[in-house]
HTML snippet that shows the backbone in 3Dmol.js (N, CA, C, O; Angstrom):
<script src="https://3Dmol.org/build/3Dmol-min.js"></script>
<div id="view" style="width:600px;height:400px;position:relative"></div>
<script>
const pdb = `
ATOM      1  N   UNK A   1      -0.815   4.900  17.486  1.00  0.00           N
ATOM      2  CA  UNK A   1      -1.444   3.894  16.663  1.00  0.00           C
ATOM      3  C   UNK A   1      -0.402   3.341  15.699  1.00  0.00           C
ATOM      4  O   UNK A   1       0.397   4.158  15.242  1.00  0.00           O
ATOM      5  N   UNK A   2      -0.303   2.094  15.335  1.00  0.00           N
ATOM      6  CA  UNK A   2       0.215   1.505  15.232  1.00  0.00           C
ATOM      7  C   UNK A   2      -0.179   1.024  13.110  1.00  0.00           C
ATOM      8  O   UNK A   2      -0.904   0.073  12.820  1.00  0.00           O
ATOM      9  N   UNK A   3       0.381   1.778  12.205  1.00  0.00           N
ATOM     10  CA  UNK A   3      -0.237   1.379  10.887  1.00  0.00           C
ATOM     11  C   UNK A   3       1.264   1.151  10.163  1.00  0.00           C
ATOM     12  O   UNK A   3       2.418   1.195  10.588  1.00  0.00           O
ATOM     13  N   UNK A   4       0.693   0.901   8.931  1.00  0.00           N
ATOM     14  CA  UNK A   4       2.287   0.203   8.102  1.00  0.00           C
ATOM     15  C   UNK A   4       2.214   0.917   6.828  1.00  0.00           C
ATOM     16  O   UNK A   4       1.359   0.919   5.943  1.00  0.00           O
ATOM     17  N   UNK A   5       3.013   1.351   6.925  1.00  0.00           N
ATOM     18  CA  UNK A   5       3.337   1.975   5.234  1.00  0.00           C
ATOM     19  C   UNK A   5       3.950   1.168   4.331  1.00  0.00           C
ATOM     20  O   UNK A   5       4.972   0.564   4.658  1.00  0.00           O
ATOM     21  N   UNK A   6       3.257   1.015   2.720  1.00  0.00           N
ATOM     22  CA  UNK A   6       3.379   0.319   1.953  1.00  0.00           C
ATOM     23  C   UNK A   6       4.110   1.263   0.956  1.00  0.00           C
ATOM     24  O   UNK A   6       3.390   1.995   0.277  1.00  0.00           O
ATOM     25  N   UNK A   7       5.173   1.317   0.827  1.00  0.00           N
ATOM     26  CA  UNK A   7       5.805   1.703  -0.638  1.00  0.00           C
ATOM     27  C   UNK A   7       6.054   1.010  -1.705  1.00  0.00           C
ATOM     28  O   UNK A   7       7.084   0.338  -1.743  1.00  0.00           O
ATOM     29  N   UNK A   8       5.044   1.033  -2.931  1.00  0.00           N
ATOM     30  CA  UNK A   8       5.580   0.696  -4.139  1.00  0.00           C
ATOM     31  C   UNK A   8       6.291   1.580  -5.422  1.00  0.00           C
ATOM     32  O   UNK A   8       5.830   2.619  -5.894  1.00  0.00           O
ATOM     33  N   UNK A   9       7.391   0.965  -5.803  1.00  0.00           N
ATOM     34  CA  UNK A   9       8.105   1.479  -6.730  1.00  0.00           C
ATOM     35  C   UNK A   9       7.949   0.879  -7.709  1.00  0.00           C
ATOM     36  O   UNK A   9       7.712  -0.312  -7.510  1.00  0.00           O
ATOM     37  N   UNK A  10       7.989   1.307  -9.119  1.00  0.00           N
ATOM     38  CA  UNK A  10       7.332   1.209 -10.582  1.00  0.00           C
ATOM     39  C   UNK A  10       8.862   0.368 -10.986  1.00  0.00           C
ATOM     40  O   UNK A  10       9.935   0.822 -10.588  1.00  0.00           O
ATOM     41  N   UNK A  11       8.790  -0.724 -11.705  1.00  0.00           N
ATOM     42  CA  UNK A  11       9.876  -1.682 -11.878  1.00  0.00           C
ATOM     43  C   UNK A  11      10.211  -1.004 -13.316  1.00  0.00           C
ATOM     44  O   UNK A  11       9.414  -0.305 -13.942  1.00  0.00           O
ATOM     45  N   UNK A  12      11.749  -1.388 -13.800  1.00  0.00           N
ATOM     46  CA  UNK A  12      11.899  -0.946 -15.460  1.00  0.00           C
ATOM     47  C   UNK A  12      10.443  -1.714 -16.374  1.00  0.00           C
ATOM     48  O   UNK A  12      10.501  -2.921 -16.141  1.00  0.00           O
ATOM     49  N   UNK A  13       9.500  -1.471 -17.083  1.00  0.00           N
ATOM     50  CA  UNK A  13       8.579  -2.038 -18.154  1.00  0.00           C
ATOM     51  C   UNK A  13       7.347  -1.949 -17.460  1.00  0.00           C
ATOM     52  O   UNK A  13       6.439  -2.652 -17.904  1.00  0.00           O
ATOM     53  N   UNK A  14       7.063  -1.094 -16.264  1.00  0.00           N
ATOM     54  CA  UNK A  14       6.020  -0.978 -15.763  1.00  0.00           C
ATOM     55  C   UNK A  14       4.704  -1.112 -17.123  1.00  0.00           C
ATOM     56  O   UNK A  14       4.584  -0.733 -18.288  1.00  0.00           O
ATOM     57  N   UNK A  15       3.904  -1.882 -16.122  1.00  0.00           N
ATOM     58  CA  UNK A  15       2.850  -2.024 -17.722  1.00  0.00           C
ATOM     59  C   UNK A  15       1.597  -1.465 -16.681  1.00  0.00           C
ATOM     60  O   UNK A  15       1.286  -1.867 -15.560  1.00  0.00           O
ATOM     61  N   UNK A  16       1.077  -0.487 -17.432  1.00  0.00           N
ATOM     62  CA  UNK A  16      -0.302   0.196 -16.946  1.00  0.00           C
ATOM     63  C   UNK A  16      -1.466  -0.628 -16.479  1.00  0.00           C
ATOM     64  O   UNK A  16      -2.177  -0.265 -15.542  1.00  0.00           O
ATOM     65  N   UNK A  17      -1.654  -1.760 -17.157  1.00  0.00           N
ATOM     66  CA  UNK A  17      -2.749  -2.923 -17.085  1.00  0.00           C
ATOM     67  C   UNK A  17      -2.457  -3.554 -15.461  1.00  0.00           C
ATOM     68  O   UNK A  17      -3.296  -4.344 -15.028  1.00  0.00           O
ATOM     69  N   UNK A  18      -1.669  -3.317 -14.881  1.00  0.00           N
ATOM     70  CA  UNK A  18      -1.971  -3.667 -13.374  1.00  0.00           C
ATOM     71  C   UNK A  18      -2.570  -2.285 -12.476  1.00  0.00           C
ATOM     72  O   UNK A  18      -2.572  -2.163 -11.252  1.00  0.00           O
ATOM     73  N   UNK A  19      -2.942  -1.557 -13.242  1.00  0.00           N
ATOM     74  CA  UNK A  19      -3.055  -0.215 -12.188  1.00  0.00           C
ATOM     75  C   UNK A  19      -4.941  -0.611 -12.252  1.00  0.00           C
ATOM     76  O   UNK A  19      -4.937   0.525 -11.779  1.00  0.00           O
ATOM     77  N   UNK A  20      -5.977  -0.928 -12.328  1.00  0.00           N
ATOM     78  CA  UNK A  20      -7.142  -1.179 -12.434  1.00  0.00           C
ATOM     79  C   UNK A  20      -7.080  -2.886 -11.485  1.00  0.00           C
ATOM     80  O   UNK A  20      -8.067  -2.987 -10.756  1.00  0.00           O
ATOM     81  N   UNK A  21      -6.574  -3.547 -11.446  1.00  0.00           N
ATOM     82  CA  UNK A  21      -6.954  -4.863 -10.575  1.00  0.00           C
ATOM     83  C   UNK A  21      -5.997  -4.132  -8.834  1.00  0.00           C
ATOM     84  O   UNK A  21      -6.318  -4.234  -7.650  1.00  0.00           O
ATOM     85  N   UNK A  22      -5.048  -3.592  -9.373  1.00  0.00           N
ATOM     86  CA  UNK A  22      -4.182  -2.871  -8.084  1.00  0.00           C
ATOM     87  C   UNK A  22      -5.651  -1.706  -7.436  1.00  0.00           C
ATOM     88  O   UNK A  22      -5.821  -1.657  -6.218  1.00  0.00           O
ATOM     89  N   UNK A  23      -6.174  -1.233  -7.965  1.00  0.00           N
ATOM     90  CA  UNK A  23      -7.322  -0.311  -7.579  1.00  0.00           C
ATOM     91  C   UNK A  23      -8.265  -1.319  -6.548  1.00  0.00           C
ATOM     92  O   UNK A  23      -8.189  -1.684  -5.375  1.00  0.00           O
ATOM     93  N   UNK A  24      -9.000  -1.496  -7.458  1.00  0.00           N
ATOM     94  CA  UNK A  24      -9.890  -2.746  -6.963  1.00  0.00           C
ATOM     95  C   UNK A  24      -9.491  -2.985  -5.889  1.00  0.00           C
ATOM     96  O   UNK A  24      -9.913  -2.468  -4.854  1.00  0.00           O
ATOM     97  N   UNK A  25      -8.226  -4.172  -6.017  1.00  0.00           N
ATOM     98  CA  UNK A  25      -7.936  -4.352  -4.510  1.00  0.00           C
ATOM     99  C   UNK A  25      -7.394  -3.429  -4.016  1.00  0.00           C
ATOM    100  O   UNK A  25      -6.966  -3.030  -5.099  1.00  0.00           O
ATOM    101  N   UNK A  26      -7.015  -2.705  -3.324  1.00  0.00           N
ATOM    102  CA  UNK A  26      -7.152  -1.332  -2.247  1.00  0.00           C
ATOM    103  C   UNK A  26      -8.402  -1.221  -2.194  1.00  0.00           C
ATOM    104  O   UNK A  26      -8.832  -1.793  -1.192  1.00  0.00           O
ATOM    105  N   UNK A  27      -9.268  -0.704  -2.864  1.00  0.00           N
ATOM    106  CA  UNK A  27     -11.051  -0.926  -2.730  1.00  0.00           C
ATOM    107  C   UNK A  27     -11.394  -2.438  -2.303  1.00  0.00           C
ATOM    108  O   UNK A  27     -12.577  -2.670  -2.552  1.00  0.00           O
ATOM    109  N   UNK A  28     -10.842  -3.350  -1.835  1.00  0.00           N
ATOM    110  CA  UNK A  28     -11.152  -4.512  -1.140  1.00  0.00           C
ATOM    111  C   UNK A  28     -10.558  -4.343   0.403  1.00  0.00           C
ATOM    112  O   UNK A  28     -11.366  -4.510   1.316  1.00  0.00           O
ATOM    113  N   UNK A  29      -9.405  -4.072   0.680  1.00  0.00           N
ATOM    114  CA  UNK A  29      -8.986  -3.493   1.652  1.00  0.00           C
ATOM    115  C   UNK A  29      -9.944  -2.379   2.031  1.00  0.00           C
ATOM    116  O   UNK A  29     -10.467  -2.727   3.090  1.00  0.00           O
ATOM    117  N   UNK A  30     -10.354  -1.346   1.697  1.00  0.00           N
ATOM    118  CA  UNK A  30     -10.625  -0.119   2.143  1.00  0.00           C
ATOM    119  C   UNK A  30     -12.194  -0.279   2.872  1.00  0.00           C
ATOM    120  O   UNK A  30     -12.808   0.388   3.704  1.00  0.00           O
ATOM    121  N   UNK A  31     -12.552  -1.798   1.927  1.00  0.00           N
ATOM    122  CA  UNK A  31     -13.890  -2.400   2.071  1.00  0.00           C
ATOM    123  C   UNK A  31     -14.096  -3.363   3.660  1.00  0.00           C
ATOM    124  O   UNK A  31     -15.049  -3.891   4.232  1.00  0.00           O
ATOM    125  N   UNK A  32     -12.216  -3.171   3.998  1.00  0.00           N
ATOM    126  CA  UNK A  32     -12.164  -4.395   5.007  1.00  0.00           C
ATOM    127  C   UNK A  32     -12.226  -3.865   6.439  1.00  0.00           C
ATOM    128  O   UNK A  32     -12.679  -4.387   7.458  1.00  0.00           O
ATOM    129  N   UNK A  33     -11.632  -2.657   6.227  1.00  0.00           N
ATOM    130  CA  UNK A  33     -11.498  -1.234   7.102  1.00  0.00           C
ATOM    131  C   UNK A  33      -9.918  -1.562   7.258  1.00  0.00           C
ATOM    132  O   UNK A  33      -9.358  -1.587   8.354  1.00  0.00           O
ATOM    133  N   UNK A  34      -9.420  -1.752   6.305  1.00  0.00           N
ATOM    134  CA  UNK A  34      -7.698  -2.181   6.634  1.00  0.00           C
ATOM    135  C   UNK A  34      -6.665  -0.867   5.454  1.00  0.00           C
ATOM    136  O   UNK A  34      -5.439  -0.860   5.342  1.00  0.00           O
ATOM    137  N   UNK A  35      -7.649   0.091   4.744  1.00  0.00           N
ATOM    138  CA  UNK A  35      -7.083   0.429   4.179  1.00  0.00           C
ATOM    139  C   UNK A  35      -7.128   2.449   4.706  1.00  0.00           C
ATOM    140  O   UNK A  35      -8.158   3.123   4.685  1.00  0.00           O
ATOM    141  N   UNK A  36      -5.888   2.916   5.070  1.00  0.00           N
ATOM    142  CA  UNK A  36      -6.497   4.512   5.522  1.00  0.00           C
ATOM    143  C   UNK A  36      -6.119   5.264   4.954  1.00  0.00           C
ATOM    144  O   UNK A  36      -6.417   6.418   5.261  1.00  0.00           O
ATOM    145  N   UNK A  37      -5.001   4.933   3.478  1.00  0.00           N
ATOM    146  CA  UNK A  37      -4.680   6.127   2.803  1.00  0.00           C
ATOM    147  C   UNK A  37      -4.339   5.329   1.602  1.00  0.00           C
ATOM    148  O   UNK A  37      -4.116   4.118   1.614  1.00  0.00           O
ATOM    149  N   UNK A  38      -4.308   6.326   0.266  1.00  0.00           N
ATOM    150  CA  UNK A  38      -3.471   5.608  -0.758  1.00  0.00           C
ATOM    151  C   UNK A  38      -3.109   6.405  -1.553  1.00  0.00           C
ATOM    152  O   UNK A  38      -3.963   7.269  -1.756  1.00  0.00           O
ATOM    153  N   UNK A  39      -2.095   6.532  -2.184  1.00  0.00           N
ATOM    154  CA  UNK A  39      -1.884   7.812  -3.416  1.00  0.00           C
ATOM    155  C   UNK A  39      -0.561   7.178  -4.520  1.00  0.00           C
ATOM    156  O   UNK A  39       0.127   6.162  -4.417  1.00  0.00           O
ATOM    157  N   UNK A  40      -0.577   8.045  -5.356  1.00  0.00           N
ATOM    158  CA  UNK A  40       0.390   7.951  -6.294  1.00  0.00           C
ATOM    159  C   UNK A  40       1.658   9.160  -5.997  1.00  0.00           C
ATOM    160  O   UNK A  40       1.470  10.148  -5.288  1.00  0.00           O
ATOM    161  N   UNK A  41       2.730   8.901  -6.572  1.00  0.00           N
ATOM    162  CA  UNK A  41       3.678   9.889  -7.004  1.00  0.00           C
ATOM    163  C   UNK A  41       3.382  10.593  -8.167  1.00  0.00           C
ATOM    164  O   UNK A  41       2.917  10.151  -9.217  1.00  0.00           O
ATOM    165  N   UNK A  42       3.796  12.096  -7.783  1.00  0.00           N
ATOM    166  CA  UNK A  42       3.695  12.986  -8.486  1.00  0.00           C
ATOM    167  C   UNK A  42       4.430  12.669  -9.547  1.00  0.00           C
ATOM    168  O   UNK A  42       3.812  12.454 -10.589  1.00  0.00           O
ATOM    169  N   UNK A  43       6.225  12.537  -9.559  1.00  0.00           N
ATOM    170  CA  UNK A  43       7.009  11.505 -10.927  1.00  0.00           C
ATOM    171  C   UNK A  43       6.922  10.244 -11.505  1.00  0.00           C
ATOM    172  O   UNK A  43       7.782   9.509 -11.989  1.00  0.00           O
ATOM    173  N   UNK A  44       5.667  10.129 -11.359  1.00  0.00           N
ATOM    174  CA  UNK A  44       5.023   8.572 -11.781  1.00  0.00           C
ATOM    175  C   UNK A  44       6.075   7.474 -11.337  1.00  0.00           C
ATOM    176  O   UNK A  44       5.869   6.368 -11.837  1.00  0.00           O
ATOM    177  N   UNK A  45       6.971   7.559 -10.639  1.00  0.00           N
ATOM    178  CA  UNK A  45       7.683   6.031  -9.934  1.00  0.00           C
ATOM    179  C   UNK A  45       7.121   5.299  -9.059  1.00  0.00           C
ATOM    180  O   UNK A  45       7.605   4.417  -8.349  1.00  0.00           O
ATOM    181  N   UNK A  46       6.080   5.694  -9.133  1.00  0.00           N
ATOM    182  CA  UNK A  46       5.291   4.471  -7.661  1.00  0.00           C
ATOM    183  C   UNK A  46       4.272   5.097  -7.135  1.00  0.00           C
ATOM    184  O   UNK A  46       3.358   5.604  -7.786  1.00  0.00           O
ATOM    185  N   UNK A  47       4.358   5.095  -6.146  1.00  0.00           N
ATOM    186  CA  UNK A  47       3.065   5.531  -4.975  1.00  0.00           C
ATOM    187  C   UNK A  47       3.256   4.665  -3.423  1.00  0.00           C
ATOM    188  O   UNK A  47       4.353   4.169  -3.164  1.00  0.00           O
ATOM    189  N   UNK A  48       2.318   4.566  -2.633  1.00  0.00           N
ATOM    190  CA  UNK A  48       2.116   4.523  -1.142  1.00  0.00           C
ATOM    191  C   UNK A  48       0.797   4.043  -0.895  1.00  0.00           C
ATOM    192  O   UNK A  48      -0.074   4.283  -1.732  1.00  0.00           O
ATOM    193  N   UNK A  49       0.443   3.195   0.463  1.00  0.00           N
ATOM    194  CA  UNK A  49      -0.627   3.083   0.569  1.00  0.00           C
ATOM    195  C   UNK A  49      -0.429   2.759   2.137  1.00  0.00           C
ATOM    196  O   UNK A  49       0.621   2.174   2.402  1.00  0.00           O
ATOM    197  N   UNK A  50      -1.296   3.057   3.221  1.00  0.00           N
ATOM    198  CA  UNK A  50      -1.223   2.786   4.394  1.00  0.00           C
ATOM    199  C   UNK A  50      -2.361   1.856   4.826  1.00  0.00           C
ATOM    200  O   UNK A  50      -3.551   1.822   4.513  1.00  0.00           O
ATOM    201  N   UNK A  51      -1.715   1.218   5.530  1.00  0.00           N
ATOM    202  CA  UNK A  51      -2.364  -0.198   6.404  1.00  0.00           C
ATOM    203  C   UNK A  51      -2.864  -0.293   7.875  1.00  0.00           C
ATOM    204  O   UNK A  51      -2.117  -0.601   8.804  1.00  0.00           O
ATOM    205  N   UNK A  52      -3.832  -0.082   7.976  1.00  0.00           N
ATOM    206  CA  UNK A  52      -4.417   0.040   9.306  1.00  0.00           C
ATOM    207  C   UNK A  52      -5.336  -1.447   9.769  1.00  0.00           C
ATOM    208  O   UNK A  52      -5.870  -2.361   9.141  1.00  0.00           O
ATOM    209  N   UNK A  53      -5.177  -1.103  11.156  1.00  0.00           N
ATOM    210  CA  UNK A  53      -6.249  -2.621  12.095  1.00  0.00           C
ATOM    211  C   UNK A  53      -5.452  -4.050  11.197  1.00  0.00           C
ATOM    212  O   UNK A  53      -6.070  -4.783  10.425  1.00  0.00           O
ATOM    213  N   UNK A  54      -4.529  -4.135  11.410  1.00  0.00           N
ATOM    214  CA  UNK A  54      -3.674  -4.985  10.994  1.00  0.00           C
ATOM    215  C   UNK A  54      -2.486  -5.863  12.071  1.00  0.00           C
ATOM    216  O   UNK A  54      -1.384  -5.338  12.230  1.00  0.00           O
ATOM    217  N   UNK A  55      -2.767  -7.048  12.690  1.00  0.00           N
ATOM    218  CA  UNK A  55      -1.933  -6.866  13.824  1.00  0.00           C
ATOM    219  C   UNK A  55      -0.636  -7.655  14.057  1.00  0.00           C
ATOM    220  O   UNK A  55      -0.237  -8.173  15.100  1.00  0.00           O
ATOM    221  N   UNK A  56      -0.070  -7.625  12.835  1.00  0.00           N
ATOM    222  CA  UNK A  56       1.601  -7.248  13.069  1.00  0.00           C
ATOM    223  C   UNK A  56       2.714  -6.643  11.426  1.00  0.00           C
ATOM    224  O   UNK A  56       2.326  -6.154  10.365  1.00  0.00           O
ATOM    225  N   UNK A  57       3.463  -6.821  11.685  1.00  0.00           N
ATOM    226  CA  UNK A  57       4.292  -6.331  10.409  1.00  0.00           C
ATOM    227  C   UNK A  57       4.137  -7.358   9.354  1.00  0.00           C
ATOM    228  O   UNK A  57       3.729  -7.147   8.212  1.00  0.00           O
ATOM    229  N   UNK A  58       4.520  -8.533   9.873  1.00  0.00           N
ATOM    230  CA  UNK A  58       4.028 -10.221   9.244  1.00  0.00           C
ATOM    231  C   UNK A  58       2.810 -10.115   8.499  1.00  0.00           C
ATOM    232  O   UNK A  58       2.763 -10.222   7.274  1.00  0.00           O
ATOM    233  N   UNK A  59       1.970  -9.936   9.130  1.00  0.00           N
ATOM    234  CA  UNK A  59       0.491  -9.811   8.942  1.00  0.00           C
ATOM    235  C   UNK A  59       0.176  -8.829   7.594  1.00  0.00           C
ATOM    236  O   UNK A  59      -0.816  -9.025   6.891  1.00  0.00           O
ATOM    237  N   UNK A  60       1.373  -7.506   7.271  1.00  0.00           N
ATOM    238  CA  UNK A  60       1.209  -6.553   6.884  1.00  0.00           C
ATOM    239  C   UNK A  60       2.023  -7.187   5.647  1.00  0.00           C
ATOM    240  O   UNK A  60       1.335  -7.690   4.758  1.00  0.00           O
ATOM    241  N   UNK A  61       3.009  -7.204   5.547  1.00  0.00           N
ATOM    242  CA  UNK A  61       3.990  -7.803   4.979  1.00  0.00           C
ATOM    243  C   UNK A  61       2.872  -9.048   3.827  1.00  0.00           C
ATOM    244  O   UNK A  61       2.889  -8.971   2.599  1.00  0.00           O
ATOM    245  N   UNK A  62       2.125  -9.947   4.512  1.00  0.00           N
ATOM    246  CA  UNK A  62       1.397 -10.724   3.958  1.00  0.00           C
ATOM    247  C   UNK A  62       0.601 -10.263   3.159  1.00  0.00           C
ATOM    248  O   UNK A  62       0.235 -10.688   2.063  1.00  0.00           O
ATOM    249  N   UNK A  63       0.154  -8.792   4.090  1.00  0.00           N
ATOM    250  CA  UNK A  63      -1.227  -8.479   2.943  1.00  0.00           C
ATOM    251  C   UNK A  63      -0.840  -8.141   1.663  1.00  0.00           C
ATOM    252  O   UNK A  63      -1.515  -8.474   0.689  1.00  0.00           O
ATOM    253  N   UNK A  64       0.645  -7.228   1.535  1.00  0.00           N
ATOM    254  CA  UNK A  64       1.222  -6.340   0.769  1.00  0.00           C
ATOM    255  C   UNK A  64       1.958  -7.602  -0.573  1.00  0.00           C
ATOM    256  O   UNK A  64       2.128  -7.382  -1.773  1.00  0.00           O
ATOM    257  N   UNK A  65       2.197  -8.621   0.054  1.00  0.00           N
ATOM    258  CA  UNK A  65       2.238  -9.803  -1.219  1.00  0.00           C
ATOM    259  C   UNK A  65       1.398  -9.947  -1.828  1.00  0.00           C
ATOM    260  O   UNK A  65       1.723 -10.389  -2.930  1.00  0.00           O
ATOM    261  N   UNK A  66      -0.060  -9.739  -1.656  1.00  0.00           N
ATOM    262  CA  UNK A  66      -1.076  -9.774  -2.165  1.00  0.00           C
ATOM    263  C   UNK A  66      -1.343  -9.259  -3.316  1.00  0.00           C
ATOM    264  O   UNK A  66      -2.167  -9.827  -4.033  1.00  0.00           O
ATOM    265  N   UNK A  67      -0.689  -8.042  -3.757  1.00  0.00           N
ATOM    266  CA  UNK A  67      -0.897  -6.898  -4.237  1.00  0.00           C
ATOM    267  C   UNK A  67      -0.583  -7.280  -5.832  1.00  0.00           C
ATOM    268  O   UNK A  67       0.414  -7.995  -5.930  1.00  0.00           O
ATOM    269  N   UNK A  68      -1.271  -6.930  -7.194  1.00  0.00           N
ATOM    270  CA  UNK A  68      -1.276  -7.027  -7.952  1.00  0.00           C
ATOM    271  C   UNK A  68      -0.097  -6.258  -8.492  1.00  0.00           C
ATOM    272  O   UNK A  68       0.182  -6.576  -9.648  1.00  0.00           O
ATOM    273  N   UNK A  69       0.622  -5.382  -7.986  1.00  0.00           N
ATOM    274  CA  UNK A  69       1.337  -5.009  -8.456  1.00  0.00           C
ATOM    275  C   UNK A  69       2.865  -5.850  -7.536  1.00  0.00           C
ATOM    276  O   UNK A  69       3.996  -5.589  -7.946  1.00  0.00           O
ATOM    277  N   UNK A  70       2.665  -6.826  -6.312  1.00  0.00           N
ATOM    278  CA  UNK A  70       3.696  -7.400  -6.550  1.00  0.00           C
ATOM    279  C   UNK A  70       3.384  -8.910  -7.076  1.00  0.00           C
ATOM    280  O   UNK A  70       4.366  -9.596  -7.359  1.00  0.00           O
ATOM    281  N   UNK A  71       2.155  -9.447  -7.220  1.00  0.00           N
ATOM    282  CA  UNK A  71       2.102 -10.792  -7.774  1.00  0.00           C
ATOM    283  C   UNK A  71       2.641 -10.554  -9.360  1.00  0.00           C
ATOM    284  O   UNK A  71       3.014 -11.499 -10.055  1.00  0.00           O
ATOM    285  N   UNK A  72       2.631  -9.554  -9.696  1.00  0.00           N
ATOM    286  CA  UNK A  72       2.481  -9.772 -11.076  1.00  0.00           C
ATOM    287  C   UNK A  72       4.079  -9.234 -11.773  1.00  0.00           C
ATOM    288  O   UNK A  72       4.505  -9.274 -12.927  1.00  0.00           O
ATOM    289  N   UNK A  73       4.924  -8.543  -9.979  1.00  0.00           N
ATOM    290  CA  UNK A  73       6.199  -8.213 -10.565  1.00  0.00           C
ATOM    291  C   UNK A  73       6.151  -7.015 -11.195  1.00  0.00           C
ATOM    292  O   UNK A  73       7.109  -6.656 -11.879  1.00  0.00           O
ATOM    293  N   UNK A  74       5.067  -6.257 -11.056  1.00  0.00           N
ATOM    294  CA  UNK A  74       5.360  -4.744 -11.471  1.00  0.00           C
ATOM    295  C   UNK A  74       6.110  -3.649 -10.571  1.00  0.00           C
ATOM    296  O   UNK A  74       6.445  -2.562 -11.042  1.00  0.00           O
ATOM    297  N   UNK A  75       6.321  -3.976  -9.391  1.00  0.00           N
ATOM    298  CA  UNK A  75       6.560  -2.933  -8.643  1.00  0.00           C
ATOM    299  C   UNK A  75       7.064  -3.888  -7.503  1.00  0.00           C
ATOM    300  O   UNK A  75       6.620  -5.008  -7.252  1.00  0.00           O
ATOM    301  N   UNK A  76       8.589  -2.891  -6.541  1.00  0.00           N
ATOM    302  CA  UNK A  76       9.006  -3.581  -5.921  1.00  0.00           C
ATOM    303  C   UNK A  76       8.247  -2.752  -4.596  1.00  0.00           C
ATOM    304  O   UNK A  76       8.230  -1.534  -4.419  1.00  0.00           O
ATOM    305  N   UNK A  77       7.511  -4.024  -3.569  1.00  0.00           N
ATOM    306  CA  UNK A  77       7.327  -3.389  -2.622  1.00  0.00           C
ATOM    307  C   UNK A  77       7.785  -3.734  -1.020  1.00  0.00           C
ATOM    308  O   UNK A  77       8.075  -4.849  -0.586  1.00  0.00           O
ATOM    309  N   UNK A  78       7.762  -2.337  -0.203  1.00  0.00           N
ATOM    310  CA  UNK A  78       8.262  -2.330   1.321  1.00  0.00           C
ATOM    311  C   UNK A  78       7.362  -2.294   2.235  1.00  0.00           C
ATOM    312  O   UNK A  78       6.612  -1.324   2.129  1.00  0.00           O
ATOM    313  N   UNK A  79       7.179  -2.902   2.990  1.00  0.00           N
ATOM    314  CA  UNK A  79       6.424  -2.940   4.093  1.00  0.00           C
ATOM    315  C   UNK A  79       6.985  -2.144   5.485  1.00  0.00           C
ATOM    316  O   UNK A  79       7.480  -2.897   6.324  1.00  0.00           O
ATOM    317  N   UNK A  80       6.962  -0.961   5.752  1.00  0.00           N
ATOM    318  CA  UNK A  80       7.691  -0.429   7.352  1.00  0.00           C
ATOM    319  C   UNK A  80       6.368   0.141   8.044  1.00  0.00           C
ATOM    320  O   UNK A  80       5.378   0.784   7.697  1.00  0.00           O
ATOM    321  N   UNK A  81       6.934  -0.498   9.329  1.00  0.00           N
ATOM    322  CA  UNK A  81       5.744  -0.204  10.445  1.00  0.00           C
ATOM    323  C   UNK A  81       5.848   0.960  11.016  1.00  0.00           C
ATOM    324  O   UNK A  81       6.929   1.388  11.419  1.00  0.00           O
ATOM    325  N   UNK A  82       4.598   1.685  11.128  1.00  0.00           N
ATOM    326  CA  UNK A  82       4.766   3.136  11.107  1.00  0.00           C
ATOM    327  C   UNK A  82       4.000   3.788  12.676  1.00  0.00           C
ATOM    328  O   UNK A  82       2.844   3.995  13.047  1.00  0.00           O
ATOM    329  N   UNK A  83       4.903   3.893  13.073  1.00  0.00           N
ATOM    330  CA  UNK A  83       3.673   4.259  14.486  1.00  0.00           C
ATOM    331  C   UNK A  83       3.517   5.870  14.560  1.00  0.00           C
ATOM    332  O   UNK A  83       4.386   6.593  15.047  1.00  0.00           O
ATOM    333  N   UNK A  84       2.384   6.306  14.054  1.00  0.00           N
ATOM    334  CA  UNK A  84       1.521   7.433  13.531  1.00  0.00           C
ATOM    335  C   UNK A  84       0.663   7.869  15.173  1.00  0.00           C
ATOM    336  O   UNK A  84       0.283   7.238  16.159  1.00  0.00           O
ATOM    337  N   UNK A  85       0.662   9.265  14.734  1.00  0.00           N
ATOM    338  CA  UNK A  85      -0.311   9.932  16.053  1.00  0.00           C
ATOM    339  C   UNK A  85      -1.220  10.929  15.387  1.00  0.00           C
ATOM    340  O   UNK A  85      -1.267  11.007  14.159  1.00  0.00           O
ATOM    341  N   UNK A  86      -1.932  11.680  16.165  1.00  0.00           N
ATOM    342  CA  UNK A  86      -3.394  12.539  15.173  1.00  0.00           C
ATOM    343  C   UNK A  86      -2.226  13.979  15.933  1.00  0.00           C
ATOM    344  O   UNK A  86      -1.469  13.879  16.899  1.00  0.00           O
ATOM    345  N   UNK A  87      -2.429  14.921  15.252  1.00  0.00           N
ATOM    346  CA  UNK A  87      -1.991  16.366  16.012  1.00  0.00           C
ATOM    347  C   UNK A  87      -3.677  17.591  16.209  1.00  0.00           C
ATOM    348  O   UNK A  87      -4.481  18.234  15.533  1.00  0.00           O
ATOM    349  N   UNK A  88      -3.432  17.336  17.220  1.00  0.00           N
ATOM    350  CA  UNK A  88      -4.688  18.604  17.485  1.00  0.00           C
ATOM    351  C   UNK A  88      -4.363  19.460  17.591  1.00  0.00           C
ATOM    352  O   UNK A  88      -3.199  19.674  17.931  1.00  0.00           O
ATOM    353  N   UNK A  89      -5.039  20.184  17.405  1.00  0.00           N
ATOM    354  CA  UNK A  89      -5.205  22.064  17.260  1.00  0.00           C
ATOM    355  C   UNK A  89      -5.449  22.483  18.541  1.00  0.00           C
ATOM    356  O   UNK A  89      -6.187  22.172  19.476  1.00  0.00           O
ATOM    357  N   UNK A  90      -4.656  23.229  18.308  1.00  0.00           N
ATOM    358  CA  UNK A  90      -4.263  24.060  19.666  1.00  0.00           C
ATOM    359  C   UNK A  90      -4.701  25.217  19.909  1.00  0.00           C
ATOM    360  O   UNK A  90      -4.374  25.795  20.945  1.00  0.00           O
TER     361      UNK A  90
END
`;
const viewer = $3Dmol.createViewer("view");
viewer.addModel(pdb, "pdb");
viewer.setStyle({}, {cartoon: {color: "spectrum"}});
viewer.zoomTo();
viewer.render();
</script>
């Protein structure tokens, strides 16, 4: 399967006031069925979020401009396409 990993990194002056509209939307995504994971860093520099039913890097790349934390220049973010598998128990 075919999903995209979103890395954002926390820019010098990170301002907290984008972390609540950055929520939201992931909860708009997650609402879209486009969103399958999301978390923060443990050293507060950023966090991750994965992109699923999305169908290309472009596509991914687009959504990830979206993001309140890069419209607004808080955080620099990467888009890499991640081709992920499930591991079963054996």
């Amino acid at each position: 399967m075919v999903r995209y990993l979103v890395l954002a990194m926390r820019r010098p002056g990170f301002d907290e006031a984008v972390v609540a509209p950055h929520l939201a939307w992931l909860e708009e995504l997650r609402a879209r069925g486009q969103l399958a994971m999301t978390g923060g860093f443990a050293d507060r520099s950023g966090g991750a979020y994965v992109l699923e039913n999305v169908a290309s890097l472009a596509d991914a790349q687009a959504i990830a401009a979206t993001d309140p934390l890069a419209t607004t220049g808080s955080s620099d973010l990467t888009v890499h396409e991640w081709n992920t598998r499930a591991w079963s128990a054996i």
